[in-house]
Residue, then its C-alpha position, 0 to 999 in steps of 0.5 A: x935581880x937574878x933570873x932563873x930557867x925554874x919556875x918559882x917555887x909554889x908551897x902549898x904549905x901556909x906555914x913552915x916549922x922547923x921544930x915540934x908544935x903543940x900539936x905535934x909535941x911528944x908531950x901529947x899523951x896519945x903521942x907519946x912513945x913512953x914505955x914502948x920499945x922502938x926499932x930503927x933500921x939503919x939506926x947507926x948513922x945519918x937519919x936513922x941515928x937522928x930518929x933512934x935519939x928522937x924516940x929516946x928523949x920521950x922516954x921509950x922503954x928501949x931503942x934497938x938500932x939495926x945495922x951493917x956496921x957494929x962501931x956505928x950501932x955502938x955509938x949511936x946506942x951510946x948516944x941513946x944512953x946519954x941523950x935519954x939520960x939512961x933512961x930508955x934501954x939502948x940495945x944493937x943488933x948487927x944485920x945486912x938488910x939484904x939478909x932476911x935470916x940475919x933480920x929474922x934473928x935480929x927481930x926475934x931476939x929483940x923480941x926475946x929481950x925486950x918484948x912486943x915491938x911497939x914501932x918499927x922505923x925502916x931507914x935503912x937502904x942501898x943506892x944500886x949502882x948509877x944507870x939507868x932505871x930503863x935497865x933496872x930490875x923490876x924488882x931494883x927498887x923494892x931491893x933499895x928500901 
């Protein structure tokens, strides 16, 4: 048997799901995200390009990914097309986060093009540099998210 210096893992959760339940289901009228139009930052890659495909598959009206990078957003707009079999409006826009003019345009032309926002996921973020957070900002952390 093998020790460990940790203490035993407590889950206050009587069941664990790896995948959508009933009452979790998008399928769920008032769940639903048919006929919305979602907006995900940091949607080229990683989790954000995992829930900007998620919010597709349901049927939402359009999906804007936003990002730094115009390959990645491209691809995942692709994958947008593809996994919502055409039917939601895949769309990217290109902005650095840290630039609240470039977001502000972003936003307001998303706007233009496909109407009132319905959801808006932020997943973008930067780690800053590795020290110590007694060296740290105050305002380090908001910069990150």
């Amino acid at each position: 048997m093998v020790t460990s210096e940790y203490p035993e893992f407590v889950s206050f959760t009587k069941k664990w799901h790896s995948a959508p339940y009933p009452l979790i289901t998008a399928t769920r009228p008032e769940l639903s995200e048919s006929g919305k139009n979602v907006v995900v930052t940091g949607g080229g890659t990683g989790i954000g390009q995992g829930i900007a495909i998620a919010f597709a598959q349901p049927g939402a009206k359009s999906v804007t990914v936003i990002g730094r990078r115009l390959e990645p957003l491209k691809t995942t707009a692709a994958k947008i097309t593809h996994k919502s079999s055409g039917k939601a409006e895949a769309r990217y826009k290109v902005a650095d986060l840290q630039d609240r003019q470039a977001v502000d345009k972003a936003l307001a032309n998303v706007v233009a093009s496909v109407g009132k926002v319905d959801i808006l996921v932020s997943s973008a973020g930067v780690l800053p540099k590795k020290r110590s957070c007694c060296r740290r900002r105050p305002t380090c952390h908001s910069e990150s998210l």
